[in-house]
C-alpha angles and dihedrals in degrees: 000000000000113000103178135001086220111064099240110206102222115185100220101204112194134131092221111090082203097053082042089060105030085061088046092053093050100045098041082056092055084048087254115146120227146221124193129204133165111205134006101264083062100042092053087058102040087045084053095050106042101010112215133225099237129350121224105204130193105223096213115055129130129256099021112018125224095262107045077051083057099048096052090050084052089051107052113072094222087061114029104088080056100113107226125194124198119230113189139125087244106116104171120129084232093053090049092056095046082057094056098033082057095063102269118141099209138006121227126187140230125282087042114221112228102220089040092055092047096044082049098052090052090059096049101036093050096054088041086062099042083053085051092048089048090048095052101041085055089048085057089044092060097224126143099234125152149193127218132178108224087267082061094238110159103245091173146337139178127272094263090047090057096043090055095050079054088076102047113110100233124087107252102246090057084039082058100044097050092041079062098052096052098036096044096062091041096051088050081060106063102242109199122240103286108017123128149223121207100219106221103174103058092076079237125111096231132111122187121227127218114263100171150281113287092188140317094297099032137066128187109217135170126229110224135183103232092227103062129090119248117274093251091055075053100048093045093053100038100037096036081236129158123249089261104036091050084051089052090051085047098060094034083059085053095055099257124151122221088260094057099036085056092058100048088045094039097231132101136279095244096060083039086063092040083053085048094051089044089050086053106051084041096054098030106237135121111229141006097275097066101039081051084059098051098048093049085050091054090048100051091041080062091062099038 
């Protein structure tokens, strides 16, 4: 049985030499390398130094359970978009939660069931690569985008988000700590796409401003210098558009389809696309790709 043309690397985690060799077995039969760890403390340094695809983690082992494991790979930036699922004989609804409000991303349980676990993995592995492709594509972009849990804790952000908060004055542990304070009681709040929050703790003039929910755990914001004037008063002055078409190259640089676009500015798809035609001639491109591209580079120019 062949589970994947590309060798994934997946950390088992478990206390039990058997269930240690019983998921071996399984995933070296799908062509799936594997990593083996016996208890939490091991499995942190051996995640930090390869780096797996996916972790498989026992929830009850001594020393360091499989939680509190999943919490400090959450919480380190170089982990987190790691996806992690939780493999125990605990069956309550309640243990179920603490796994996912851990930071696990599924709950298998024992005795493990070898083409569950494999149909599961897929799942998880290949939204865990579609995540890492988006990533990537916004690090080449340049943009200073960001993404928070509700307790406004950073998951991930792109290379010029990190090197501003660089230059923040405060050590990154405490940055971290008070980005979290003033994100975590905004974001209880709903904020609407676009809105923003001047941060006033980092000893930094920049405020972020709400992108959207990617899901229930995770939040898209952009970094912004407080300074500096909205991308659509950007885009009208440097691209000669129109309040609406500069709205509609806004939202096409964030990744919206006609469809979605409609709905936040409360007109069709059809007059989207008639926006869209007018943006083109004006800017002198082809397709939405690259007048994605000419609106992110106007942007950033704004924060260099």
């Amino acid at each position: 049985m062949t589970y994947s043309d590309k060798q994934d690397i997946v950390l088992v985690v478990d206390d039990s030499p058997d269930s240690l060799s019983l998921i071996s077995d399984v995933l070296e039969e799908a062509n799936i390398s594997v990593l083996v760890a016996l208890e939490g403390r091991q499995a942190l340094t051996i995640a930090q130094r390869l780096r797996p695809d996916m972790i498989l983690l026992d929830a009850i082992m001594p020393k360091m359970d499989g939680f509190e494991t999943c919490r400090q790979l959450k919480a380190d930036p170089e982990l987190a978009s790691i996806p992690v699922i939780f493999m125990t004989g605990l069956t309550e609804t309640e243990n179920i939660v603490q796994g996912l409000e851990a930071g696990g991303v599924d709950y298998l349980t024992k005795p493990i069931k070898p083409n569950e676990l494999l149909a599961r993995m897929k799942v998880h592995l290949n939204n865990a690569r579609l995540t890492t492709s988006a990533q990537q594509a916004l690090d080449s972009t340049g943009q200073f985008l960001m993404t928070t849990d509700h307790n406004g804790q950073l998951l991930w952000a792109t290379p010029q988000v990190r090197e501003l908060f660089h230059k923040a004055p405060l050590p990154t542990d405490e940055l971290q700590q008070s980005l979290a304070s003033e994100l975590k009681f905004w974001l209880q709040h709903a904020p609407s796409p676009q809105q923003k929050l001047k941060l006033e703790k980092l000893g930094l003039s920049l405020s972020v401003v709400f992108i959207e929910q990617r899901n229930p755990q995770e939040f898209l914001l952009k970094l912004v210098d407080d300074v500096e004037v909205s991308d659509q008063e950007l885009f009208q002055k440097k691209l000669s558009l129109t309040v609406r078409e500069a709205e509609v190259l806004h939202w096409i640089a964030c990744g919206k389809t006609n469809r979605e676009i409609g709905e936040i500015l409360a007109i069709s798809p059809r007059t989207v696309n008639k926006h869209l035609e007018q943006v083109f001639q004006k800017i002198g491109v082809e397709n939405r790709t690259a007048a994605a591209s000419v609106a992110l580079r106007i942007a950033n120019e704004s924060l260099a």
